[in-house]
C-alpha positions in Angstrom: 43.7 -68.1 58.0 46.9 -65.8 57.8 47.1 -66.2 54.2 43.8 -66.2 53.0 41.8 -63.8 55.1 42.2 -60.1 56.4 43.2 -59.6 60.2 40.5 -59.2 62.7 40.3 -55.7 63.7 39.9 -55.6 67.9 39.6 -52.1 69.4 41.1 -53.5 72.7 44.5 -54.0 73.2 45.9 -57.6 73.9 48.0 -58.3 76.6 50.5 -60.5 76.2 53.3 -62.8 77.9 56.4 -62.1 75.7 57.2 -60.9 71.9 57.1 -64.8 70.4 52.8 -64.4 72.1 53.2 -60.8 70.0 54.4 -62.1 67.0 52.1 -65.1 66.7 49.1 -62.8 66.7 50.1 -59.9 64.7 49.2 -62.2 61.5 45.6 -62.9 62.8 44.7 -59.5 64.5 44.6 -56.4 63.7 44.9 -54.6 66.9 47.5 -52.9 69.5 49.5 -55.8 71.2 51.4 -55.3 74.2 54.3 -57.4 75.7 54.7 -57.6 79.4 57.8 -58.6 79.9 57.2 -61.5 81.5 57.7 -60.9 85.7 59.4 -57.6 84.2 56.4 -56.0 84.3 56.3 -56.0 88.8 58.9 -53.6 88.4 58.7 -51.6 85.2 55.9 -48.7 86.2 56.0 -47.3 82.8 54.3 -50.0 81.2 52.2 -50.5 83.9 50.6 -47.2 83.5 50.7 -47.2 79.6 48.3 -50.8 80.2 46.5 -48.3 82.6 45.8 -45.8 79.8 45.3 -48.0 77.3 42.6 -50.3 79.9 40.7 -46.8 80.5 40.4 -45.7 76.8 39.2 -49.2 75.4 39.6 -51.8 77.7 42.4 -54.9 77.6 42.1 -58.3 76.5 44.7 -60.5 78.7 45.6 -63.5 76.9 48.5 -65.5 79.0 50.0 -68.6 78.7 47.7 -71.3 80.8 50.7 -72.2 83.0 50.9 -70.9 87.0 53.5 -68.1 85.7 50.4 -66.9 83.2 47.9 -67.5 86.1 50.4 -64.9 87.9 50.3 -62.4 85.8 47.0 -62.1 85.2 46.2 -61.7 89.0 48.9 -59.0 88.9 46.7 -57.0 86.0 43.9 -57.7 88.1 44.8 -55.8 91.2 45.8 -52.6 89.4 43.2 -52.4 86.7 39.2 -52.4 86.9 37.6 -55.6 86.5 34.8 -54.1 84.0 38.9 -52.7 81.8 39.5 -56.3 81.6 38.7 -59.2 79.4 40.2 -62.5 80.1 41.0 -64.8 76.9 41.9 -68.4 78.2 43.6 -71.2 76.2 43.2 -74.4 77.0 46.0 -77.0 78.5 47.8 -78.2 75.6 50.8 -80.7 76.8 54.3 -80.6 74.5 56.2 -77.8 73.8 56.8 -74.5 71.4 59.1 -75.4 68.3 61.8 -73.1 69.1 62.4 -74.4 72.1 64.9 -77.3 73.1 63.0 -79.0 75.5 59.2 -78.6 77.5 58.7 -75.7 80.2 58.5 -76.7 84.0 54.6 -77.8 83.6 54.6 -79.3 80.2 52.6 -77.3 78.7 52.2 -74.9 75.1 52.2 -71.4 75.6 50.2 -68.9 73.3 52.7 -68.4 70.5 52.7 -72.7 70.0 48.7 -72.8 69.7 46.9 -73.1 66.3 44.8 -70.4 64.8 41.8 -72.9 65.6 42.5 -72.6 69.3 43.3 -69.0 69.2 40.5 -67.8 67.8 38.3 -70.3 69.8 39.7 -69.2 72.9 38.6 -65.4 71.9 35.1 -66.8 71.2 34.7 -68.7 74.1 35.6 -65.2 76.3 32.2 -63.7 74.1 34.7 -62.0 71.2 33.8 -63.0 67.8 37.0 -63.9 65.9 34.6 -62.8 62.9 34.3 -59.0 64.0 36.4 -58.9 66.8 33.2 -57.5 68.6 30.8 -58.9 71.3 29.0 -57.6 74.4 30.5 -58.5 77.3 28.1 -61.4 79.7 27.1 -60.9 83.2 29.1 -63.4 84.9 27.4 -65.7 87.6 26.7 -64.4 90.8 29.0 -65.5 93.4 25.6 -67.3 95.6 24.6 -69.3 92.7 28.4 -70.4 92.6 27.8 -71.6 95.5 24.5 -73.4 94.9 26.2 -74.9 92.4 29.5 -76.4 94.4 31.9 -74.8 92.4 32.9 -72.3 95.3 33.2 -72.9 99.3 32.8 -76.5 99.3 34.8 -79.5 100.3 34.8 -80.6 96.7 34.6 -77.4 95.0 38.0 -77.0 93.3 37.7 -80.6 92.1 34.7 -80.0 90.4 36.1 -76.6 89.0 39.0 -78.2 87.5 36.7 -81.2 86.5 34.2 -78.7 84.7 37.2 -76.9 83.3 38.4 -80.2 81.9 34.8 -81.0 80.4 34.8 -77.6 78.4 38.1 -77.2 77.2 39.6 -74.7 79.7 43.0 -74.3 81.5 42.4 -76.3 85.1 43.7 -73.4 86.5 40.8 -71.6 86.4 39.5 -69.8 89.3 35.5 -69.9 90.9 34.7 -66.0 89.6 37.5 -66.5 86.1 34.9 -69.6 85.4 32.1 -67.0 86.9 33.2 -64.8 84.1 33.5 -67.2 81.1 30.7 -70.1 81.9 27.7 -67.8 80.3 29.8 -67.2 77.1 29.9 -70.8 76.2 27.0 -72.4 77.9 23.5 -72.6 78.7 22.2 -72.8 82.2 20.7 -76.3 81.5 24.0 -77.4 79.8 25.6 -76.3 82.6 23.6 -77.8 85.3 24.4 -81.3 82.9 27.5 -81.0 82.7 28.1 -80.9 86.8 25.2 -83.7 87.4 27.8 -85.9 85.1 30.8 -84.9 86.7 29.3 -85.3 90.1 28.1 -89.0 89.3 31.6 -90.0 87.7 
């Protein structure tokens, strides 16, 4: 993909972890890319209000590693920024650990700069961007009474069967009830969904 086709142009800017998430999508987009920092970023107000600017003008696309630490960060970008500024990319759980690095982080898991392109540019389609255009309209994600309906929030079994669904379609198991809210009418159909939980729920 890096060789052989052009970058996808993304009018958003990408939010990422650190400069080794920066460099291993600066082959396969073109679009503004901005580091965090890591934690950094609780105390550096500058960038903060630069991802501010940047969130008003053309929105943000948050793409973190799928580990608690990435979790963190996103809910940190969540409480200063609008929800309608922000579009959450997810990559899956991927177990192993980054090439450059000596031994596996504290949860054993890949971060964005050790994913393929495949999974990269999967991930962007299942949050509704096509990795052809770098466009697509953003999905009204499920109200939070039908979340209910469905168990996936304030039930006894409810995160269970979140991180069960979020096992069945690929996603970090991290996921929260209104991030799967969000992301659930990108990749599925109603019917498909209502499947999916019937064989989950019968397991």
């Amino acid at each position: 993909m890096e060789n052989s086709q052009k970058r996808i142009k993304i009018k958003e800017t990408i939010i990422v972890e650190g400069k080794y998430d920066k460099i291993r999508l600066a082959p396969l987009f073109d679009a503004n890319i901005i580091e965090l920092g890591g934690f950094r970023i609780y105390n550096n107000r500058d960038r903060l209000a630069l991802i501010r600017r940047l969130a008003d003008k053309n929105g943000i696309i948050v793409l973190t590693d799928s580990d608690s630490a990435g979790f963190r960060l996103r809910h940190y970008l969540a409480s200063a920024i609008p929800p309608e500024k922000i579009r959450n990319v997810f990559i899956p759980d991927v177990f192993g650990k980054e090439k450059r690095k000596n031994k596996p982080g504290k949860e054993n898991l890949i971060g964005v700069e050790g994913m393929t392109t495949e999974i990269l540019l999967e991930a962007f389609r299942k949050s509704g961007i096509d990795p052809e255009t770098g466009s697509g309209e953003r999905t009204e994600p499920l109200n939070k009474s039908y979340l209910f309906e469905l168990g996936l929030s304030g039930k006894e079994n409810s995160s269970f069967l979140r991180k069960k669904l979020c096992e069945y379609y690929s996603l970090p198991k991290m996921l929260s009830a209104n991030s799967l809210a969000e992301i659930l009418p990108v990749i599925t159909t109603e019917a498909e969904l209502l499947s999916a939980i019937e064989k989950i729920s019968k397991q």
